[in-house]
PyMOL Python script that loads the backbone (N, CA, C, O; Angstrom):
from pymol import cmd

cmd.read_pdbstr("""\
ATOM      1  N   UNK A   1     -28.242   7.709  11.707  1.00  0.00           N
ATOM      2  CA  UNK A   1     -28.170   6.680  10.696  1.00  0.00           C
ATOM      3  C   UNK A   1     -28.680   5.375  11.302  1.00  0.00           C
ATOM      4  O   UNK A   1     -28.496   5.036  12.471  1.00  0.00           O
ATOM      5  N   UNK A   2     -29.320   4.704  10.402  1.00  0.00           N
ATOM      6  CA  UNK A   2     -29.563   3.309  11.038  1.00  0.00           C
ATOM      7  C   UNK A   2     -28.684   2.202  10.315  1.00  0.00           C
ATOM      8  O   UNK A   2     -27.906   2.259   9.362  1.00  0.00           O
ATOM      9  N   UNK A   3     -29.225   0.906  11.358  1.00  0.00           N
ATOM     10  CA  UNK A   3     -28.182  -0.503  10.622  1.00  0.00           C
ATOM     11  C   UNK A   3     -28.476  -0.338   9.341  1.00  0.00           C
ATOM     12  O   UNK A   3     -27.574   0.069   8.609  1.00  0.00           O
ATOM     13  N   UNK A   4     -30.299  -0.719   8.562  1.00  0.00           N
ATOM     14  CA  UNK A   4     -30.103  -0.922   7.041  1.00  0.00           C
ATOM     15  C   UNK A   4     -29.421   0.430   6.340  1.00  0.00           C
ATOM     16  O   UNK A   4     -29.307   0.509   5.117  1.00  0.00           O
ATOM     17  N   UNK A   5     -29.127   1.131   6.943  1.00  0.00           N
ATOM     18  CA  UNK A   5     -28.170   2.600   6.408  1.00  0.00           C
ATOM     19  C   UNK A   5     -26.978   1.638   5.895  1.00  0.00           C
ATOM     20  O   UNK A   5     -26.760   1.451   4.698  1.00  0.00           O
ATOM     21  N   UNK A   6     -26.146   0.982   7.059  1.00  0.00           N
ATOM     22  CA  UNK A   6     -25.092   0.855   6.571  1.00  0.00           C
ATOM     23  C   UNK A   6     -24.549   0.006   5.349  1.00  0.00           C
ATOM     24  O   UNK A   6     -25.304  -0.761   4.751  1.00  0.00           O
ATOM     25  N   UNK A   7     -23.447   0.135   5.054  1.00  0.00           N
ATOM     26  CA  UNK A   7     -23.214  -1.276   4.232  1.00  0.00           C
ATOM     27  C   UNK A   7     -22.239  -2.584   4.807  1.00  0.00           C
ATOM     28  O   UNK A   7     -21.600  -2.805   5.836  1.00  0.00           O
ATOM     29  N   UNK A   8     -22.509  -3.294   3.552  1.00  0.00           N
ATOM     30  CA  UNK A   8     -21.560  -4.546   4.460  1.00  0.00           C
ATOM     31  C   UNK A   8     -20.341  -4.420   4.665  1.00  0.00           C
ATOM     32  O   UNK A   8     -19.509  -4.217   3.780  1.00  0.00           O
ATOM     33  N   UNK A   9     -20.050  -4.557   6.170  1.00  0.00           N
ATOM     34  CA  UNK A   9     -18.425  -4.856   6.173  1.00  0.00           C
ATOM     35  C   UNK A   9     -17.793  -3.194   6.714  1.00  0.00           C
ATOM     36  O   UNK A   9     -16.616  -2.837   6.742  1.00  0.00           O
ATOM     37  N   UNK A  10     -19.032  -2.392   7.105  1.00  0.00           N
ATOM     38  CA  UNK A  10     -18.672  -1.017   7.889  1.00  0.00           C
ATOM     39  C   UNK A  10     -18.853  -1.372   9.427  1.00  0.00           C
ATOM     40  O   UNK A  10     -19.626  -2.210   9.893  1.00  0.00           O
ATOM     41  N   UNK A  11     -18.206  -0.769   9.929  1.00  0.00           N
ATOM     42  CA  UNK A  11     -17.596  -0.697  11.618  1.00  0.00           C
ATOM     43  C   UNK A  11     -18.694   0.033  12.404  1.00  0.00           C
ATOM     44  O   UNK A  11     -18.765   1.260  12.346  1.00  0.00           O
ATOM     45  N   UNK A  12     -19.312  -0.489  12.932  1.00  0.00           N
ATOM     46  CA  UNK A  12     -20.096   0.695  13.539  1.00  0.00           C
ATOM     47  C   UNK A  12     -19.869   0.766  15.524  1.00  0.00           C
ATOM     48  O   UNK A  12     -19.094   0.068  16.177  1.00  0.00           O
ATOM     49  N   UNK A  13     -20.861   1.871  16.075  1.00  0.00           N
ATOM     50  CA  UNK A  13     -20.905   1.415  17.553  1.00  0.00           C
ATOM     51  C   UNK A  13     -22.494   1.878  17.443  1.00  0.00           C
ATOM     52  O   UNK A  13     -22.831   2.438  16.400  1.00  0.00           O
ATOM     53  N   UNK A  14     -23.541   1.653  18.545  1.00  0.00           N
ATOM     54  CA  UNK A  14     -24.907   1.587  18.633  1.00  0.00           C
ATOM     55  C   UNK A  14     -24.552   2.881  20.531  1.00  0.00           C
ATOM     56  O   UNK A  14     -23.926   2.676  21.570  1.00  0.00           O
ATOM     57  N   UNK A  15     -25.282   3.922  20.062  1.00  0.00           N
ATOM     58  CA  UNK A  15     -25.259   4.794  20.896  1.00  0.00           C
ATOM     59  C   UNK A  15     -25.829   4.320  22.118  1.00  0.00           C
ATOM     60  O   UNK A  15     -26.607   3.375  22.245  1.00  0.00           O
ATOM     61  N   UNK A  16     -25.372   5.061  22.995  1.00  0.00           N
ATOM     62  CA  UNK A  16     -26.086   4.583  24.401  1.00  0.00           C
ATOM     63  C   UNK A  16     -25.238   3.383  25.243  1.00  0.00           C
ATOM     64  O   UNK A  16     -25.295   3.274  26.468  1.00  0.00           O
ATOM     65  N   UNK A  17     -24.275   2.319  24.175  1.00  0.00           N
ATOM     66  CA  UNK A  17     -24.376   1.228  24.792  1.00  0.00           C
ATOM     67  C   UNK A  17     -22.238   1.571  25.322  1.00  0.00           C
ATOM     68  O   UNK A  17     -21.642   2.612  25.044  1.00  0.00           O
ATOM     69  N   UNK A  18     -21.774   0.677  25.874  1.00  0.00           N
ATOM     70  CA  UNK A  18     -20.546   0.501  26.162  1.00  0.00           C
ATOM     71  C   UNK A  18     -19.392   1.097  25.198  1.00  0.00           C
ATOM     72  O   UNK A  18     -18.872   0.354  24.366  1.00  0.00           O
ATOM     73  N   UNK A  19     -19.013   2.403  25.317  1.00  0.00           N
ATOM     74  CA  UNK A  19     -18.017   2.586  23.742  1.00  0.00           C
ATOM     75  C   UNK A  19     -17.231   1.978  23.329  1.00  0.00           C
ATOM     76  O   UNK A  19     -16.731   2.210  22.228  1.00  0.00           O
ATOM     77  N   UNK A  20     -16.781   0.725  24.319  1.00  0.00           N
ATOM     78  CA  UNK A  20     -15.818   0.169  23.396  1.00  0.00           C
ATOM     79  C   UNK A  20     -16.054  -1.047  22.788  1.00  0.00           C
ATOM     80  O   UNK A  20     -15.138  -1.780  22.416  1.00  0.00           O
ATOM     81  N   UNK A  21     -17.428  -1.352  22.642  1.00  0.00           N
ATOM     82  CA  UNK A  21     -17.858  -2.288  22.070  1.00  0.00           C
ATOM     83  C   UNK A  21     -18.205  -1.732  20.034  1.00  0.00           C
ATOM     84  O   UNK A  21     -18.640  -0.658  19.619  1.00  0.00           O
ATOM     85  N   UNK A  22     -17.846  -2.802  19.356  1.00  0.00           N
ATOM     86  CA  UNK A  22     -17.481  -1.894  17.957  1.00  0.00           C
ATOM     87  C   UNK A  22     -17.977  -3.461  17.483  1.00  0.00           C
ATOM     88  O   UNK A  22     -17.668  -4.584  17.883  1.00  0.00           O
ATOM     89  N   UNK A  23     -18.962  -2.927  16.361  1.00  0.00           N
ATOM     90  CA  UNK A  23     -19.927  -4.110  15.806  1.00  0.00           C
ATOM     91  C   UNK A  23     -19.443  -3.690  14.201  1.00  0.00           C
ATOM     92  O   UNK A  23     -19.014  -2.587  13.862  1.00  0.00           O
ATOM     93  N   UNK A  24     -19.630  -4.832  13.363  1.00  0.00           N
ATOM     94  CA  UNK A  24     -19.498  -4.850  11.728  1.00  0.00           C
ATOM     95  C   UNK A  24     -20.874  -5.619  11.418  1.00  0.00           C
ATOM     96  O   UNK A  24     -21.420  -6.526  12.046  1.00  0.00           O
ATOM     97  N   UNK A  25     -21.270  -4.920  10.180  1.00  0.00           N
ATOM     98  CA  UNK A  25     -22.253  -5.581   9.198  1.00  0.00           C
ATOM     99  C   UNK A  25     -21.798  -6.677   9.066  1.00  0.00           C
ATOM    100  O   UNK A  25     -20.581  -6.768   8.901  1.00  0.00           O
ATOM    101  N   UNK A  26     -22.524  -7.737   9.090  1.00  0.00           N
ATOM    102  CA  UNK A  26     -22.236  -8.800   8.226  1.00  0.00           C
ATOM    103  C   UNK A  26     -22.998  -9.108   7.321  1.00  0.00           C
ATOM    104  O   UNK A  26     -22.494  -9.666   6.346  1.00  0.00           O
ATOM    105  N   UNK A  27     -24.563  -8.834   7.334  1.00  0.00           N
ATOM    106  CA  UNK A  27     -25.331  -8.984   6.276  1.00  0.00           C
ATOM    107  C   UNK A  27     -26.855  -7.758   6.419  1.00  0.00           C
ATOM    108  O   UNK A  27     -27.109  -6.943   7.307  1.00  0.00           O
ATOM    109  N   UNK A  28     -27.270  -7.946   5.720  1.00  0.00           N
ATOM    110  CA  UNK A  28     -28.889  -7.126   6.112  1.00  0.00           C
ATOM    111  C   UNK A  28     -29.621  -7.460   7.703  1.00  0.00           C
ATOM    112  O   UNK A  28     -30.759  -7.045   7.920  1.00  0.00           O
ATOM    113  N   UNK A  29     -29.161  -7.931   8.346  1.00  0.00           N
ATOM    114  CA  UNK A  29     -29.776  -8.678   9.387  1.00  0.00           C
ATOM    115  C   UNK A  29     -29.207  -9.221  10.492  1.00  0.00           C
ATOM    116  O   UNK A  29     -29.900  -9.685  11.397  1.00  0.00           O
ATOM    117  N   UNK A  30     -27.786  -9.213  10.525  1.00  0.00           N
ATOM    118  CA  UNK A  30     -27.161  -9.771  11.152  1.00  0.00           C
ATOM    119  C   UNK A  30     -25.776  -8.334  11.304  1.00  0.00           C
ATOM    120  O   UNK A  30     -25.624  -7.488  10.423  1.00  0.00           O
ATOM    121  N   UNK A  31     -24.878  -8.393  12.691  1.00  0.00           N
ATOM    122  CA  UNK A  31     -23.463  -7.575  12.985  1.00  0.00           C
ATOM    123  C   UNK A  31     -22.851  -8.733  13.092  1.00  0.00           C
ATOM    124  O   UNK A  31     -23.284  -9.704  12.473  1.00  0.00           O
ATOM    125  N   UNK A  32     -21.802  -8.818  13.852  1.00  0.00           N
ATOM    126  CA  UNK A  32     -20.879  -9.243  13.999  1.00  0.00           C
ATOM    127  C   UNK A  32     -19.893  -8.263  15.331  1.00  0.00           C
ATOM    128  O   UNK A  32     -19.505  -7.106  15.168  1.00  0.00           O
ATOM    129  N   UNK A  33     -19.676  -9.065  16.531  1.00  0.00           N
ATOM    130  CA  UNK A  33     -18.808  -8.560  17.619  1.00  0.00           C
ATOM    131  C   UNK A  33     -18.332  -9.537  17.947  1.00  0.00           C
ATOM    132  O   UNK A  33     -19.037 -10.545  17.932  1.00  0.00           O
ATOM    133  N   UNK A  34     -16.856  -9.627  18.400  1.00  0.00           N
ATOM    134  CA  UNK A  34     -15.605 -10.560  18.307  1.00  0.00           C
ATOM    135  C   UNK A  34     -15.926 -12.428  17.274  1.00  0.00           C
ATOM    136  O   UNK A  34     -15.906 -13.590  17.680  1.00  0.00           O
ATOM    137  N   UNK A  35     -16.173 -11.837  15.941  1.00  0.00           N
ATOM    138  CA  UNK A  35     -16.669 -12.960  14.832  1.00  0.00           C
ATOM    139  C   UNK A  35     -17.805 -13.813  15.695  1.00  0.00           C
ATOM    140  O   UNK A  35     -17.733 -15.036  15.575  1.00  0.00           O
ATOM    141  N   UNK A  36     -18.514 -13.449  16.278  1.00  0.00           N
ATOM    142  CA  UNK A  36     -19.361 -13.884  16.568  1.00  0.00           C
ATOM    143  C   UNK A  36     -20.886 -13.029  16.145  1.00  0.00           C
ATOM    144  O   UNK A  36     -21.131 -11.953  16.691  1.00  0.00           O
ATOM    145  N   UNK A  37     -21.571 -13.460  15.422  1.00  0.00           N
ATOM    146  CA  UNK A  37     -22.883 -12.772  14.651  1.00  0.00           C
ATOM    147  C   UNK A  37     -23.871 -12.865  15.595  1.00  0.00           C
ATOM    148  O   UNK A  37     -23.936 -13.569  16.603  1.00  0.00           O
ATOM    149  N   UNK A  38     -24.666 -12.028  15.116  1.00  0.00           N
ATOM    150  CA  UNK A  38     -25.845 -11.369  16.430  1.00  0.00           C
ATOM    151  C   UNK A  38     -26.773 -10.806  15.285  1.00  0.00           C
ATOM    152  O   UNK A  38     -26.493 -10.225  14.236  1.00  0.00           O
ATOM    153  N   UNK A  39     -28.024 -11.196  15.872  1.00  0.00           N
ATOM    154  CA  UNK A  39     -28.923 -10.464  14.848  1.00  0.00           C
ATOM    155  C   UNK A  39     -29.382  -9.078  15.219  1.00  0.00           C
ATOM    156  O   UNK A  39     -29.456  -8.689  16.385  1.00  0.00           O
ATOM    157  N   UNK A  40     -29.594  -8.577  14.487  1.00  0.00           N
ATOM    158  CA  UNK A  40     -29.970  -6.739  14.853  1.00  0.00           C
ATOM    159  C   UNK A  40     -31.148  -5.894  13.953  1.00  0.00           C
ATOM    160  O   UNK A  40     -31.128  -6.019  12.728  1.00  0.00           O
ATOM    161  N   UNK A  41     -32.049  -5.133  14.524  1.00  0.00           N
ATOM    162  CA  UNK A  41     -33.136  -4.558  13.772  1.00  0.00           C
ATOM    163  C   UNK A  41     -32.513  -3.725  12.611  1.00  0.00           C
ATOM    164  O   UNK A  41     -31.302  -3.526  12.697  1.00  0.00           O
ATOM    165  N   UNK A  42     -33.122  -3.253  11.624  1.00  0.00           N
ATOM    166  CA  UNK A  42     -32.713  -2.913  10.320  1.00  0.00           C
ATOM    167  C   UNK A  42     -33.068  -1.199  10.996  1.00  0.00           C
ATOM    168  O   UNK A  42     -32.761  -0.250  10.275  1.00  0.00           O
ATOM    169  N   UNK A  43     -33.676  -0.936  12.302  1.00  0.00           N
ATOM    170  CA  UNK A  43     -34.120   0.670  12.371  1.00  0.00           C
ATOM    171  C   UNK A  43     -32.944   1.198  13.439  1.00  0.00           C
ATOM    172  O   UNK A  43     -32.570   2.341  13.705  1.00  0.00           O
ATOM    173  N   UNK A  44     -32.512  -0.118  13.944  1.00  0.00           N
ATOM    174  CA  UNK A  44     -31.253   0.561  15.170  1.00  0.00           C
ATOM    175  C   UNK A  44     -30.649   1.763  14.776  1.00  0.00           C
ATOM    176  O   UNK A  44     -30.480   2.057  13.593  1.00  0.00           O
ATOM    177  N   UNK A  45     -30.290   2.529  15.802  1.00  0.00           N
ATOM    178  CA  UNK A  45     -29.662   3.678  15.308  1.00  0.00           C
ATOM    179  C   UNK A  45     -28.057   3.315  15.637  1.00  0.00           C
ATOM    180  O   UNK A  45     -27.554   2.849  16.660  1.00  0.00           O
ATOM    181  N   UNK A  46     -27.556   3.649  14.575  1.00  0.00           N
ATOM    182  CA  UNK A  46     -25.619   3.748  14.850  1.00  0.00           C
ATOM    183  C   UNK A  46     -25.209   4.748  14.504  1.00  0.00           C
ATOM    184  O   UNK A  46     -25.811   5.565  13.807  1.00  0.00           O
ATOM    185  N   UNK A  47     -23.842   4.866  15.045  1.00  0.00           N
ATOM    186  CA  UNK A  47     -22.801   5.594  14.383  1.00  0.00           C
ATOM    187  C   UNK A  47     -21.626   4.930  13.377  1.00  0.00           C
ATOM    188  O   UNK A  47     -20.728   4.315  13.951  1.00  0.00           O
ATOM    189  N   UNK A  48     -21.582   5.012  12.018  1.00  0.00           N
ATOM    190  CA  UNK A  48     -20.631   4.792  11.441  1.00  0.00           C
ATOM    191  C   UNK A  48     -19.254   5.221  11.609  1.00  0.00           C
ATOM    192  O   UNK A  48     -19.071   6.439  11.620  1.00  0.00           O
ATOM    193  N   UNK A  49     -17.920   4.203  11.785  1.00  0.00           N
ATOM    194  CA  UNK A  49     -17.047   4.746  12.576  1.00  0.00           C
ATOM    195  C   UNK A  49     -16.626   4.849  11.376  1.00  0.00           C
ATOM    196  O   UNK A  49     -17.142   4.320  10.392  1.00  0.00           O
ATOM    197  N   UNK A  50     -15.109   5.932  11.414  1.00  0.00           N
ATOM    198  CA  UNK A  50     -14.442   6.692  10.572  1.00  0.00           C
ATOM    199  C   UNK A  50     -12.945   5.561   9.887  1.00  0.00           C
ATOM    200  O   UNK A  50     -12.396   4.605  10.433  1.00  0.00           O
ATOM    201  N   UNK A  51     -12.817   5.878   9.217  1.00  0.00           N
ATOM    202  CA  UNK A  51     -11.687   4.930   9.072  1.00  0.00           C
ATOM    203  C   UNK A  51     -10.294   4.976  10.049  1.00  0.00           C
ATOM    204  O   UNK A  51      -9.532   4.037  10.281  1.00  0.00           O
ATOM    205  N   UNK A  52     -10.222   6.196  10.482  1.00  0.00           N
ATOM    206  CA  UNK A  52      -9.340   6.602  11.819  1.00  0.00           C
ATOM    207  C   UNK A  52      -9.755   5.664  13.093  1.00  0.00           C
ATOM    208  O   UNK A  52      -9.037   4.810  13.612  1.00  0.00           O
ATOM    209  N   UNK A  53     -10.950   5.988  13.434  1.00  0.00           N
ATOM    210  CA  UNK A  53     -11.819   5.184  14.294  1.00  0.00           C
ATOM    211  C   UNK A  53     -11.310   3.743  14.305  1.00  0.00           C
ATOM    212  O   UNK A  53     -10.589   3.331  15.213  1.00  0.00           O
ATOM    213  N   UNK A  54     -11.711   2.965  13.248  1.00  0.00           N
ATOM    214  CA  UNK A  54     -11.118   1.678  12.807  1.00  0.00           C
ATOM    215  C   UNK A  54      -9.743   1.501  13.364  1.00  0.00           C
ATOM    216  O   UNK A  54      -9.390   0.758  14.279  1.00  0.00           O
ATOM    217  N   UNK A  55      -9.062   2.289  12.669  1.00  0.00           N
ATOM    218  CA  UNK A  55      -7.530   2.095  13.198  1.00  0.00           C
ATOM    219  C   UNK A  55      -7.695   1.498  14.113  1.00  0.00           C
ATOM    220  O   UNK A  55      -7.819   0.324  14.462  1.00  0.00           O
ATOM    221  N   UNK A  56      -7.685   2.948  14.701  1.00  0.00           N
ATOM    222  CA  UNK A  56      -7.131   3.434  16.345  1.00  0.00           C
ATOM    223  C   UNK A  56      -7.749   2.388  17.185  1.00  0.00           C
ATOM    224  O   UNK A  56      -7.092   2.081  18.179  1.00  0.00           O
ATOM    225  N   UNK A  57      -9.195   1.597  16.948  1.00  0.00           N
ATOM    226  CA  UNK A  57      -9.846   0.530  17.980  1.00  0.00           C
ATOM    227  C   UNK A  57      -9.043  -0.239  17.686  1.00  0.00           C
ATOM    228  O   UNK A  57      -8.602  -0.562  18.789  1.00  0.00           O
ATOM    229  N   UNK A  58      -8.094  -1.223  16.408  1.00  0.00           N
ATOM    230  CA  UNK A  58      -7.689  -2.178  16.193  1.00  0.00           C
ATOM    231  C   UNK A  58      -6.192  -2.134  16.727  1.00  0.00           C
ATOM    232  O   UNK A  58      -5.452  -3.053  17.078  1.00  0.00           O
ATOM    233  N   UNK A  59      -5.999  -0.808  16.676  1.00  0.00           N
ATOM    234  CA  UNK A  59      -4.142  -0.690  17.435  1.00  0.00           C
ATOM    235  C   UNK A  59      -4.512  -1.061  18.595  1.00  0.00           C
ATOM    236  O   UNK A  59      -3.930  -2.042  19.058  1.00  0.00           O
ATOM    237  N   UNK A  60      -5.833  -0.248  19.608  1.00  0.00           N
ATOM    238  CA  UNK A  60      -5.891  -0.331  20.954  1.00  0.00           C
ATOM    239  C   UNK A  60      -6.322  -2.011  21.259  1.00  0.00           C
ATOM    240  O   UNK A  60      -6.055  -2.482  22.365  1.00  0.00           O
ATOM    241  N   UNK A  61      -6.912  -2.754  20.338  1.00  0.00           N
ATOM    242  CA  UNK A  61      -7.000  -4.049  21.088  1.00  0.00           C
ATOM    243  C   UNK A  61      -5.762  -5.008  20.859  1.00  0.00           C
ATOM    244  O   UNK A  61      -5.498  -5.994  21.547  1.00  0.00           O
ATOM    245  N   UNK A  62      -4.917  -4.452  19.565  1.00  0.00           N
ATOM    246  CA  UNK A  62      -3.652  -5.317  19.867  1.00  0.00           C
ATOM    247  C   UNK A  62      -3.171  -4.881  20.511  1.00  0.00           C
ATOM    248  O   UNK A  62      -2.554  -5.806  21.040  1.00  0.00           O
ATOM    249  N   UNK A  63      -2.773  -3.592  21.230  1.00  0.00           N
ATOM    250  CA  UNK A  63      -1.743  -3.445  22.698  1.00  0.00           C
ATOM    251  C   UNK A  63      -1.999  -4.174  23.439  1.00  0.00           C
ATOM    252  O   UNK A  63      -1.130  -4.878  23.953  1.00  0.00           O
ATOM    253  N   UNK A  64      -3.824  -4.304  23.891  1.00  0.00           N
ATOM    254  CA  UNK A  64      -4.161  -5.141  25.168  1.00  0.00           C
ATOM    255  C   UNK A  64      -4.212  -6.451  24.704  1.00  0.00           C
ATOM    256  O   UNK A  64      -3.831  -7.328  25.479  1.00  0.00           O
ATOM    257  N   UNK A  65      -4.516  -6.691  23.846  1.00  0.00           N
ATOM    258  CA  UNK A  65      -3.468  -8.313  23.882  1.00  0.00           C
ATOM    259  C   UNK A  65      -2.333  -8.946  23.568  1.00  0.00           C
ATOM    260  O   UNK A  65      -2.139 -10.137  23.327  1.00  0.00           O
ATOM    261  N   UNK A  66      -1.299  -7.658  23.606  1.00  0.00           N
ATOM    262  CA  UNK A  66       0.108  -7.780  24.062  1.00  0.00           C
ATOM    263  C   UNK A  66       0.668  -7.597  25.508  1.00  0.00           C
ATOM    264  O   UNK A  66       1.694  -8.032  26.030  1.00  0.00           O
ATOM    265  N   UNK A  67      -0.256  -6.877  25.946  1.00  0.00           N
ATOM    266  CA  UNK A  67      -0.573  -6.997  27.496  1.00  0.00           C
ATOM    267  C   UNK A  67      -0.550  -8.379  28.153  1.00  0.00           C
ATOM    268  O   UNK A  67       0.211  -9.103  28.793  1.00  0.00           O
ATOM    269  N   UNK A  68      -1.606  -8.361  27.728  1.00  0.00           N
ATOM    270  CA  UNK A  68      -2.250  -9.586  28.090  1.00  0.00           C
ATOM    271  C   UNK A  68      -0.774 -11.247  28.202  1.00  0.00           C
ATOM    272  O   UNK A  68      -0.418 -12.156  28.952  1.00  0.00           O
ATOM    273  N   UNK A  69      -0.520 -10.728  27.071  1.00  0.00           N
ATOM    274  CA  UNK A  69      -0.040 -12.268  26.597  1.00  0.00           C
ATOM    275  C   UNK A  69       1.617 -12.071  27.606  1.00  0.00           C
ATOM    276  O   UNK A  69       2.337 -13.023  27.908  1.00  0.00           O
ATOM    277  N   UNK A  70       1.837 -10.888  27.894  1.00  0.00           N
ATOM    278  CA  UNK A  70       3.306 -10.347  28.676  1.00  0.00           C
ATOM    279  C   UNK A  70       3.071 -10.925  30.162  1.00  0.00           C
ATOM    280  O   UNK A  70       3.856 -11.650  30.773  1.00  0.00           O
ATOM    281  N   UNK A  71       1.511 -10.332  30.726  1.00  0.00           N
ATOM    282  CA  UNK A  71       1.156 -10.778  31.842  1.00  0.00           C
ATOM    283  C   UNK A  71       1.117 -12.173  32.085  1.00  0.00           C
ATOM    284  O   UNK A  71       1.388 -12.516  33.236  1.00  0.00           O
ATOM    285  N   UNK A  72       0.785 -13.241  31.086  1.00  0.00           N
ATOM    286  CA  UNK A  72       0.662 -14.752  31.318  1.00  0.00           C
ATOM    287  C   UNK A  72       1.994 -14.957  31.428  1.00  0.00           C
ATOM    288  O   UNK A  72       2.484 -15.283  32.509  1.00  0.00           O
ATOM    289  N   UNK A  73       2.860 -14.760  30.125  1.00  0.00           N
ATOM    290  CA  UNK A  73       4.037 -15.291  30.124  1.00  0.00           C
ATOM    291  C   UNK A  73       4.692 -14.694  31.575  1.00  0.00           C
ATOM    292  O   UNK A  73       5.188 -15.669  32.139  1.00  0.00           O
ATOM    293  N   UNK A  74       4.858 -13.672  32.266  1.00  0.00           N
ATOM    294  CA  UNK A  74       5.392 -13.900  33.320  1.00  0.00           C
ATOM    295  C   UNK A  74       4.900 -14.397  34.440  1.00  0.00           C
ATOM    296  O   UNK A  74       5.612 -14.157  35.415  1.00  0.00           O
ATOM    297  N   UNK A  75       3.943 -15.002  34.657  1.00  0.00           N
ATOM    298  CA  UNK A  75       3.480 -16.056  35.743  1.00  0.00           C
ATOM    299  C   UNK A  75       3.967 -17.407  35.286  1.00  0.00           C
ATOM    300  O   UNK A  75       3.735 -18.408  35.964  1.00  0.00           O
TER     301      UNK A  75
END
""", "prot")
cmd.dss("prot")
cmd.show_as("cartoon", "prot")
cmd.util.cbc("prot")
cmd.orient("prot")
């Protein structure tokens, strides 16, 4: 599948690159990784993530920044 495959506001990841990096449409032309927009070719190839997928990335980055925030507070 490619980017102009997707639609707006689907989760994707771009093969090859870091898996835990997880990009969203934001428009015909543009993703989006940590609300920060990035422009991207309309032929890129992705994978559309699953709505499970979704979850499960959004549980796993609030643990680690409950981590995170446990580790400051005890220093």
């Amino acid at each position: 599948m490619t980017f102009s495959q997707l639609r707006i506001g689907d989760y994707f990841r771009i093969p090859g690159m870091i898996s835990g990096y997880v990009y969203r449409k934001a428009n015909e032309s543009q993703c989006s990784i940590n609300s920060v927009l990035q422009p991207i070719r309309s032929e890129i190839e992705v994978r559309r993530l699953t709505p499970t997928e979704v979850i499960n990335h959004f549980s796993q980055e609030h643990e680690e920044s409950n981590q995170f925030k446990d580790v400051v507070i005890r220093h």
